[in-house]
N, C-alpha and C positions, 0 to 999 in steps of 0.2 A: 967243047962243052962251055968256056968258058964266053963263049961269044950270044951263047942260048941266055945265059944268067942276065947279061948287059942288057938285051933287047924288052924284059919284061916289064919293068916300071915304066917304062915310054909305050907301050902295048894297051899297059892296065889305065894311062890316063886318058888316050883317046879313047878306050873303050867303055870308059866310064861316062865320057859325055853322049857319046852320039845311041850307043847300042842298048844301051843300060837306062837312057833318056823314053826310048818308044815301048821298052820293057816294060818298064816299069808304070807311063802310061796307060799300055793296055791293061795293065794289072790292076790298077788303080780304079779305069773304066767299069772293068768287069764289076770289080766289090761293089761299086756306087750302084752299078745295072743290078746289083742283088739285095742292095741294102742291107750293105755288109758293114761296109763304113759309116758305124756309129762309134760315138766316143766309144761305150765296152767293149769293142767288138775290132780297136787299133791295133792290138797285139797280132790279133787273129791275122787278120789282114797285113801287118808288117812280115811276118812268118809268111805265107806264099805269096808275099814280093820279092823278099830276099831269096826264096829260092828260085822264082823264076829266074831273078838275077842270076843265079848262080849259074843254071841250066845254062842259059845264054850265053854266058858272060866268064873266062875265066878268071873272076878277080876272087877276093878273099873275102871270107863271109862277113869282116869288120866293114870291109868297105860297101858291102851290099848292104849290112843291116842300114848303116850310112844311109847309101841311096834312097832305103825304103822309108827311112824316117822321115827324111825331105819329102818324097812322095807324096806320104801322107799327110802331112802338116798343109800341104798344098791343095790336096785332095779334099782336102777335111772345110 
């Protein structure tokens, strides 16, 4: 057990760049493809980014809202 504990911080940061990067991409795509992505409409859109993160990706939801903020700020 104690060997599963050690591996997951080194898990969760490669997985935060590479998996979490095309994630969140396409997520980002779709909103823009919808014209989702207006200023009022950031909440919405951060909310199923961060869950696609999640789906995807076993990291913690701080770190996905994280991801999705960046996303967006990008996005936007």
């Amino acid at each position: 057990m104690a060997k599963k504990t050690t591996k997951k911080p080194a898990a969760k940061k490669s997985l935060k760049k590479k998996v979490v990067k095309s994630v969140v991409q396409k997520a980002t795509k779709k909103a823009v493809a919808k014209k989702v992505l207006k200023k009022k409409n950031t909440k919405a859109v951060a909310k199923k980014v961060t869950k696609l993160v999640l789906k995807k990706a076993p990291a913690t939801k701080k770190t996905a809202k994280k991801v999705a903020k960046k996303a967006i700020k990008k996005a936007a």
